[in-house]
C-alpha positions, 0 to 999 in steps of 0.5 A: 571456555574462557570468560572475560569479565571485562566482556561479560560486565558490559554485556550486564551494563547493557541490559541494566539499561535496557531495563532500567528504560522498559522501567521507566517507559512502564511508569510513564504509560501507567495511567493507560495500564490502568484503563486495560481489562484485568486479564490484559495488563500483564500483556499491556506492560510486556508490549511497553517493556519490547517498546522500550527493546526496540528503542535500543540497538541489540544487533551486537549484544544478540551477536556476544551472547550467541557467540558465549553459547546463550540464548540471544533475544530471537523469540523475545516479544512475549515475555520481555522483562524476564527474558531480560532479567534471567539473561542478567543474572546468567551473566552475573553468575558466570562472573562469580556474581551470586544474585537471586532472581527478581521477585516482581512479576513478570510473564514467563515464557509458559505464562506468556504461551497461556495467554496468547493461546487464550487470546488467540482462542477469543479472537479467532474461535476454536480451532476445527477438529484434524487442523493445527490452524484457523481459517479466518476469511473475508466477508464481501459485500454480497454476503449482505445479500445472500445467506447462502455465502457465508453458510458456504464459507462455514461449511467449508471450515471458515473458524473466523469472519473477518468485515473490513470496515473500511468499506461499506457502512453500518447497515451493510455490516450489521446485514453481514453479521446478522446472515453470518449468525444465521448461517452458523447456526443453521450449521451449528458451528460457532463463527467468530466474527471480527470487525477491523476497523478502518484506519486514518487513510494518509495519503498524497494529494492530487498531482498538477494535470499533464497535457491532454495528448496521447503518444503513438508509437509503432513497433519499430525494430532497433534500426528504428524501421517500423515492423508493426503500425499502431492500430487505432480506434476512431469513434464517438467518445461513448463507443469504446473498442472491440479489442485491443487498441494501440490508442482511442481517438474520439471524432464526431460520429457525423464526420465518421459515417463518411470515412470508409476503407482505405481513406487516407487522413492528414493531420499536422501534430502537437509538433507541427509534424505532417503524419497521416492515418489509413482506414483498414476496416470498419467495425460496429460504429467505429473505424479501425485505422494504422498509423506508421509514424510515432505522433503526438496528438492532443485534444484539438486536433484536425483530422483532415479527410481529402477524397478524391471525389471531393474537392473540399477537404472534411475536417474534423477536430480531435475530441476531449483526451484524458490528460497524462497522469502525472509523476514526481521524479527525484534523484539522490539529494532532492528535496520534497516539500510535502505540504497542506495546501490542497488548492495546490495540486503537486508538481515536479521541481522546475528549473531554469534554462540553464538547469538552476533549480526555481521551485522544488518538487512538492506534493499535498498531503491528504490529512494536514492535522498531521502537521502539528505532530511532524517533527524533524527526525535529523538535523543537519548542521548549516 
């Protein structure tokens, strides 16, 4: 095989520069190598060496190597530095270059073997006789109360319990591990037991309430003629259907006890739209109604029953509805403005009649301390 040397000495540039800021990364995290226990510090450099790989573009570097029958940097992550300094000195050599490999200290591939199968070994216990793996599980909260979970959990082959402590508190943690510790003892295993901490929770803020109305639409075939009516479910707020419902409407439960099958209910909707509702059956304290007409109906609104019995009309207004959830809707080009003010719940973009743009989209952020570290990612020129 024919090896360009001009390929070849760029390929060796390449990595002096990937080592050279691995190098300087190592120097600039020194003081925080120096905090980590003894028997982590080969770890801590190698896991600043790979964050100052992964700071660079290797996608074409991997791809030259494959293509000179070496290995690229696939399996790179536990021993970065002397993948580094081996790959160099291959290169050097096959353009004639004689360089002895570098004395300092780094993991080799079998040292980093060691350590990890060490490390997995203190993390998650030893592994059960006949299985290649662990079996970590997480613990619910009800292993809190009863002993005889987590003594199921061990018995069944559980290596490794895992608490999240992003639910529940220290009394329930500490009543999990201790019936954790008893249950393993009582079957004389060894449990590891882990606790993961609970991380910040970034999250967004709350959204601008939408209208209080909810939309029924019958089942209509692509004609637009209606093939199955809606089926809605009249009660007091507190009752809630039997099955399934197409939508809830809460009414008065007064004004409902005189509402029997087949009465026929008119109302006018948020569209001033003339519809109407059939009572097709009672159940428990509710009514079961149909609806053939696709209406909008908000909290507010008169339901009026006319019996023929009756002269005067029974009228009844429509009780508290949930408001619609409501969404931030962007296209390819749009801006949002993601903000700390959380007594300004976020909204879509507005415009005008003429679609020219007033405000944009903007939504809260639920941690605005992260504002001091934002910085811009690019720049755009004006």
């Amino acid at each position: 095989m024919k090896i360009k040397e001009n390929k070849t000495q760029e390929l060796i540039n390449k990595l002096n520069t990937i080592i050279d800021s691995a190098n300087e990364l190592e120097k600039q995290f020194a003081k925080e190598i120096s905090l980590v226990h003894p028997d982590l510090a080969q770890s801590a450099k190698n896991l600043v060496h790979y964050m100052a790989l992964r700071q660079h573009n290797i996608n074409e570097m991997q791809e030259t190597l494959r293509d000179m029958g070496l290995t690229p940097f696939d399996h790179i992550e536990p021993h970065v530095m002397r993948s580094l300094l081996i790959t160099k000195v291959i290169l050097q050599r096959l353009i004639g270059e004689i360089y002895p490999i570098s004395e300092r200290k780094t993991l080799s591939p079998k040292k980093s073997r060691k350590i990890l199968n060490n490390n997995t070994r203190q993390l998650f216990g030893r592994k059960s006789k006949k299985r290649r793996t662990r079996i970590m599980v997480t613990m619910p909260f009800e292993i809190s109360q009863d002993i005889r979970i987590p003594g199921k959990f061990v018995k069944a082959g559980m290596n490794c319990a895992r608490i999240n402590c992003a639910h529940d508190n220290k009394e329930v943690w500490d009543k999990m591990i201790t019936n954790i510790r008893l249950a393993s003892k009582k079957a004389r295993k060894k449990t590891r037991i882990m606790m993961d901490l609970g991380g910040p929770k970034l999250r967004t803020g709350p959204m601008i309430s939408g209208p209080k109305v909810i939309h029924i639409k019958p089942e209509r075939d692509d004609l637009g003629n209606v093939t199955k009516p809606a089926m809605l479910w009249l009660a007091s707020p507190d009752v809630l259907p039997p099955g399934e419902a197409d939508a809830i409407i809460p009414v008065n439960a007064a004004w409902l006890k005189n509402v029997k099958r087949g009465d026929v209910i008119t109302f006018a909707d948020s569209r001033k739209k003339k519809c109407t509702l059939k009572i097709i059956k009672k159940q428990g304290e509710g009514k079961w109604a149909i609806c053939y007409d696709s209406t909008y109906i908000s909290t507010g609104t008169d339901l009026i029953l006319k019996k023929e019995t009756h002269k005067a009309e029974e009228i009844v207004a429509v009780g508290e509805l949930l408001p619609l959830e409501q969404f931030v809707l962007l296209k390819p080009g749009d801006n949002l403005v993601l903000h700390k003010d959380m007594n300004k719940p976020g909204e879509s973009a507005k415009y005008d009649q003429h679609g020219k743009l007033l405000e944009p989209a903007h939504i809260t952020c639920t941690m605005p301390e992260i504002f001091a570290d934002v910085k811009p990612s690019i720049v755009y020129a004006k």
